[in-house]
Every structure is written in structure tokens, then in C-alpha cells.
C-alpha positions as CSV (number, residue, x, y, z in Angstrom):
1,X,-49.1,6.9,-48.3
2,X,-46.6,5.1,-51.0
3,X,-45.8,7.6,-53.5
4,X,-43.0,8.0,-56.5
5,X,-42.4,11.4,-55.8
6,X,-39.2,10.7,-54.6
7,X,-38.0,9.2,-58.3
8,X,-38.1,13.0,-59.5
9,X,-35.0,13.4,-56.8
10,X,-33.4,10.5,-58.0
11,X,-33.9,11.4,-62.1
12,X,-32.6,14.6,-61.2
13,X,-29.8,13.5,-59.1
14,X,-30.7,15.9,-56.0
15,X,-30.3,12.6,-54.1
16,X,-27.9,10.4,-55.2
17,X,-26.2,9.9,-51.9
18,X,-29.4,8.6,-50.6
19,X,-30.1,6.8,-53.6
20,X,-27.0,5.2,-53.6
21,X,-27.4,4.5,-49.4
22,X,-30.3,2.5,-50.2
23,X,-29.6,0.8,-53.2
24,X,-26.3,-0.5,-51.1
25,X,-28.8,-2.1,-48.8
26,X,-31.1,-3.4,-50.8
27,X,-28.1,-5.7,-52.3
28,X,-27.4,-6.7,-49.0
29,X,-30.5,-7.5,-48.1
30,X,-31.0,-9.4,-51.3
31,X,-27.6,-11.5,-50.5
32,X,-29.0,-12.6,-47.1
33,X,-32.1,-13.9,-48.0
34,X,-29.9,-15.9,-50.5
35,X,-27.7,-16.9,-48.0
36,X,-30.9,-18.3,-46.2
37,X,-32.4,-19.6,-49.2
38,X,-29.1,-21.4,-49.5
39,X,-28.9,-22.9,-46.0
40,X,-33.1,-23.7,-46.3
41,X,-32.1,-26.0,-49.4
42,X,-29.1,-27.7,-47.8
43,X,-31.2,-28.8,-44.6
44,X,-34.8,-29.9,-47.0
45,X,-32.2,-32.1,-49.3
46,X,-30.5,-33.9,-46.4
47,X,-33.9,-34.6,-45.0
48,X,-35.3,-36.1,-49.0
49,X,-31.9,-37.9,-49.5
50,X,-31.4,-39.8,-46.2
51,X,-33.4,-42.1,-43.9
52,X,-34.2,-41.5,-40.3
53,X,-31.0,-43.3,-38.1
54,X,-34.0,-43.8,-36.0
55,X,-37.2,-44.4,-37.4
56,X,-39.3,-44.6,-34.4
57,X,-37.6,-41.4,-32.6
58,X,-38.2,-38.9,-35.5
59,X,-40.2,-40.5,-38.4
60,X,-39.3,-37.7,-41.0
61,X,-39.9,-40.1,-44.1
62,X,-43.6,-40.2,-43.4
63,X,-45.4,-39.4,-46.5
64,X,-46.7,-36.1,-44.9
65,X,-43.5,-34.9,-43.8
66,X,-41.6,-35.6,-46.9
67,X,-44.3,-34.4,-49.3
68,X,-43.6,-30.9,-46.9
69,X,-40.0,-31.1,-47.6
70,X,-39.8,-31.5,-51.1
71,X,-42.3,-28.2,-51.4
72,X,-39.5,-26.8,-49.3
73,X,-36.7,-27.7,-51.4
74,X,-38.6,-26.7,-54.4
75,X,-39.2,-23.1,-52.8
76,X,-35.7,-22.7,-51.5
77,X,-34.7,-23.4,-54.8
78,X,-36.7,-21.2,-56.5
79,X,-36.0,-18.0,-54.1
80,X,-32.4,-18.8,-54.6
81,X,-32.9,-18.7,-58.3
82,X,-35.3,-15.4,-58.5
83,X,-33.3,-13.5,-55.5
84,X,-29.7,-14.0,-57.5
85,X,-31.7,-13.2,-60.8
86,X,-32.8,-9.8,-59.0
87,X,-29.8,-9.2,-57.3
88,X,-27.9,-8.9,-60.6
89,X,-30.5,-7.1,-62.4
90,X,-30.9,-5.1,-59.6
91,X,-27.2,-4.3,-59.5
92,X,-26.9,-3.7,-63.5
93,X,-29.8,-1.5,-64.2
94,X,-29.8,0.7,-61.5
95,X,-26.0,1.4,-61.7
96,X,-25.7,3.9,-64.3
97,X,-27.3,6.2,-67.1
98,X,-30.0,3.0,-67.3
99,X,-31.7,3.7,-64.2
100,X,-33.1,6.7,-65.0
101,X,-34.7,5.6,-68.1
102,X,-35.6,2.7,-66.3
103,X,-37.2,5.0,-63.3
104,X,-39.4,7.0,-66.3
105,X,-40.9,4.0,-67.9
106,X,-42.2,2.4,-64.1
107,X,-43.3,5.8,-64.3
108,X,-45.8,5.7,-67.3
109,X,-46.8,2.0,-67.2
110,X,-48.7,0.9,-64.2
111,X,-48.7,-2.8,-64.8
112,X,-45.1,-2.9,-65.3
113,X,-44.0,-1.5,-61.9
114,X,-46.4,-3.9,-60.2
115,X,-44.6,-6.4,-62.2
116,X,-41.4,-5.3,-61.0
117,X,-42.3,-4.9,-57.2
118,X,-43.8,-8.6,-57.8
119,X,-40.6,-9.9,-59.4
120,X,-38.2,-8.0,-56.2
121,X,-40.9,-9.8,-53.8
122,X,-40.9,-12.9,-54.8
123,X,-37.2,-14.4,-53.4
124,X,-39.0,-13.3,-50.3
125,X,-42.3,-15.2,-50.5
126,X,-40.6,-18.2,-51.1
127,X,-38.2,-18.2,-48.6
128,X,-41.2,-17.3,-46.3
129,X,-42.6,-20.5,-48.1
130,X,-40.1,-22.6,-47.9
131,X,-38.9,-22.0,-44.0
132,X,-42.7,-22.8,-43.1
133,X,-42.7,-26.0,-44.9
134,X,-39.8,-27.6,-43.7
135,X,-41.1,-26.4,-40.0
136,X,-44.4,-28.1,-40.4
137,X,-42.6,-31.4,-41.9
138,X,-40.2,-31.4,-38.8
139,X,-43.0,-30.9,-36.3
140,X,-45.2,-33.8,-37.9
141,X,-42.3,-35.9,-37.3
142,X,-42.2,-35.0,-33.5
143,X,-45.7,-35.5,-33.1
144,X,-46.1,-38.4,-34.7
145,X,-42.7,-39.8,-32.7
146,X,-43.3,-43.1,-30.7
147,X,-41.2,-41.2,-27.4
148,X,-43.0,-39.3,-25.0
149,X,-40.7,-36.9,-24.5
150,X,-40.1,-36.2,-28.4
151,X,-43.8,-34.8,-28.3
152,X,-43.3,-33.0,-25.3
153,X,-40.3,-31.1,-26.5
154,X,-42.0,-30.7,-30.2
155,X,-44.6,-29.2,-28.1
156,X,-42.6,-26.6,-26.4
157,X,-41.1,-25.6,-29.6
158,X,-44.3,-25.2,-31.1
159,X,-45.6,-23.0,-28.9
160,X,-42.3,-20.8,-28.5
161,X,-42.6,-20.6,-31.5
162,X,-46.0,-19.0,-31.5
163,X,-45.5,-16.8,-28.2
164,X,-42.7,-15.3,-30.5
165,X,-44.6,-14.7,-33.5
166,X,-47.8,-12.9,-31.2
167,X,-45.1,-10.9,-29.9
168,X,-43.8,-9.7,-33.2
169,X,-46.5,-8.9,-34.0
170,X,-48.0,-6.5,-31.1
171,X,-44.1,-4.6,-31.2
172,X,-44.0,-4.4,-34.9
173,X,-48.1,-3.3,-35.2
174,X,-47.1,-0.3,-33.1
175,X,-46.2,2.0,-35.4
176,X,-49.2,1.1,-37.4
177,X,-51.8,1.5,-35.0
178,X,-50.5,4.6,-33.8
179,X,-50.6,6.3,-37.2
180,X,-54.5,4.9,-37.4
181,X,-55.2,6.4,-34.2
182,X,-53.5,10.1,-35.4
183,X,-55.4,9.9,-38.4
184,X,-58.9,9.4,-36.9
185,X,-57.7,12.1,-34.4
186,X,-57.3,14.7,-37.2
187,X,-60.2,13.3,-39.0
188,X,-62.6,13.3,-35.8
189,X,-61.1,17.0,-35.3
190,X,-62.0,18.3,-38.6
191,X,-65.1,16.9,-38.9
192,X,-66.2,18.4,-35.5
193,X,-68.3,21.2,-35.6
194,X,-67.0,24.6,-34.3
195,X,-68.6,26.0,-31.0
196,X,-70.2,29.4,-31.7
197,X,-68.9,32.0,-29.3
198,X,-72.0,33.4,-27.0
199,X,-72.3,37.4,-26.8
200,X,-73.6,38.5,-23.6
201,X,-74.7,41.5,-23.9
202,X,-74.8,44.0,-20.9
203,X,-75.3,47.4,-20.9
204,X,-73.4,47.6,-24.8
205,X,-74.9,50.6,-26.6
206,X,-76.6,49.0,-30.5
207,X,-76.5,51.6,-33.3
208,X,-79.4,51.5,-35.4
209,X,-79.4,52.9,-38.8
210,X,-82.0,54.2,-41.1
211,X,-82.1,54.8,-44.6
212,X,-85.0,57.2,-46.0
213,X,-84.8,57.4,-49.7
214,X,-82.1,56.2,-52.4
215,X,-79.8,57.4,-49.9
216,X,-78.4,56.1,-47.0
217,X,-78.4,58.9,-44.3
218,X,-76.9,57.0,-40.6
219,X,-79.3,58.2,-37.6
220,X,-77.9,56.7,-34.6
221,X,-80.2,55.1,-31.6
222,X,-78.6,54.0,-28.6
223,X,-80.1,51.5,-26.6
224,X,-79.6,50.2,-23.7
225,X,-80.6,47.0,-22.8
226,X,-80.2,45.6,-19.1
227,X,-79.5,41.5,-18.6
């Protein structure tokens, strides 16, 4: 389970070599998705600012299709805005003495580190946004292409496209299906009832002791009992 256990470590600097390992790649991670974003928004505005050559091969000015890519221009846009916003605040408040007064007030205030896993999701989301929009707007324009085999390679694509995604899916899902099914092992173990060990009894000699009085004085029986 998501905990911020680990912050203790970090406030304390027990580990800053970690800390400083994974802020390292959350920068770079941060300046791909950028790079992306940046690439998304190149391709959406050359497909808003020019005209098919050919308007019957790949009709990418239908109203469909270009109402798709100026949603993707306008998320590109906006991921590349918020991720270099983050990327720099990232950078600057989680350099120096700042990060651990930073680290104690996500700490106290719920709301506010929700906010700020929000605000370092968001370039994310849009890219995510974006890249499917300017797919969809592509494909209408092959399907709605007046050549045959336009469709038929729109169709290919599309379903690559989907054979890839169900397959990232099942490898990716592995790890998290397999920690479900350890969990309701443990769970199903625990609440499982405990066999009761038998006693078989054969031929064991019982003690029997009587007490006479306010005091206990031990007579010993033996008995024998045959199974």
C-alpha cells in the first residue's frame, strides 16, 4: 500500500542518495514527455494549418477530423505548458533546505498533496489526451478515404493498434494479479480454521484426583482403558 513513510528518510537525510537517484529520473522523465508533447503539437498544427494535397486520398479537413486535431493541439499545448511548469518547480523546490519543509507541510494537509500529485499528473493526462486525439482524427480520415486500399491499411493499423494495447495490458497486469492472488492466499489461510489434533488413546494410564475438604489431597486412579 502507498504510504509516506519513506519522507521520514528523506527529512532525515538517511537516504539522500536514493532520494537524489529518483529525483534525477523523475526530471528525465518529465523532459520526455515534453519532448513528446512537443513533437504531438508540431504534427496537430501542420494538420490545422494545411490542406490535404489530396482531398479524396486522406480527407483530414473533414469537420470531424479537424475538430479532433485542434483538441489535440490544445492538449499538447497544455501538457507542454504544465510539464515544463513542474519540471522547474520540481527542480527548484526539491533541490535544497526547501524540500524538507516542503515534504512536512504535504505531510499535514491532505488536500494539498492530492493537489500536488494532480498538478505532477497532469502533463501526463494530456499527452495521453492529446496522442488519442490526433489518432482518432487520422483514422476518420482513412476511413472515410474514397481508395479502397486507404481503408484497408487504416484498418490494419487500427487493429495493431489494439492487439498491442491487449497485450500491454495482460504483461503489465501481471504483477498485479499476482499480488491479488498472494493476498487472498494469506487471507483464505488465516481465516481457515485450525484442525484439532485427535488423541487416541490406547492403553495411556488417566490420573484422577480427589479433593476432600478445603484441601486438595491427590489420590491417584489408574485406569486402563482398551480401544
Amino acid at each position: 500500500m502507498p504510504s509516506l513513510e519513506h519522507w521520514d528518510d528523506l527529512i532525515t537525510d538517511q537516504r539522500r542518495e536514493e532520494w537524489d537517484e529518483h529525483k534525477k529520473m523523475v526530471i528525465d522523465r518529465l523532459g520526455n514527455m515534453n519532448v513528446t508533447a512537443g513533437l504531438v503539437l508540431t504534427t496537430s498544427a501542420v494538420f490545422i494549418s494545411t490542406d490535404p494535397p489530396f482531398k479524396l486520398l486522406m480527407p483530414y479537413a473533414s469537420h470531424g477530423s479537424y475538430i479532433l486535431q485542434v483538441a489535440a493541439f490544445v492538449a499538447a499545448l497544455i501538457s507542454l505548458m504544465t510539464g515544463t511548469s513542474v519540471l522547474i518547480i520540481y527542480d527548484t523546490c526539491y533541490a535544497g533546505a526547501d524540500m524538507k519543509g516542503l515534504l512536512r507541510s504535504l505531510r499535514r494537509n491532505r488536500f494539498r498533496l492530492v493537489c500536488c500529485l494532480v498538478l505532477m499528473a497532469y502533463p501526463s493526462l494530456a499527452l495521453a489526451v492529446s496522442t488519442l486525439a490526433l489518432m482518432t482524427a487520422v483514422f476518420i480520415a482513412g476511413f472515410t478515404s474514397d481508395k479502397l486500399f486507404v481503408k484497408i491499411l487504416t484498418a490494419v493499423t487500427y487493429v495493431t493498434l489494439i492487439v498491442l494495447a491487449l497485450l500491454a495490458v495482460y504483461v503489465f497486469s501481471a504483477p498485479w494479479i499476482d499480488g491479488r492472488a498472494d493476498a487472498s492466499d494469506i487471507t483464505d489461510r488465516d481465516n481457515r480454521p485450525s484442525p484439532e489434533p485427535k488423541i487416541r488413546d490406547s492403553g495411556l494410564s488417566h490420573r484422577e484426583v480427589r479433593y476432600s475438604g478445603s484441601h486438595a489431597n491427590p489420590q491417584t486412579k489408574e485406569l486402563r482403558e482398551d480401544v
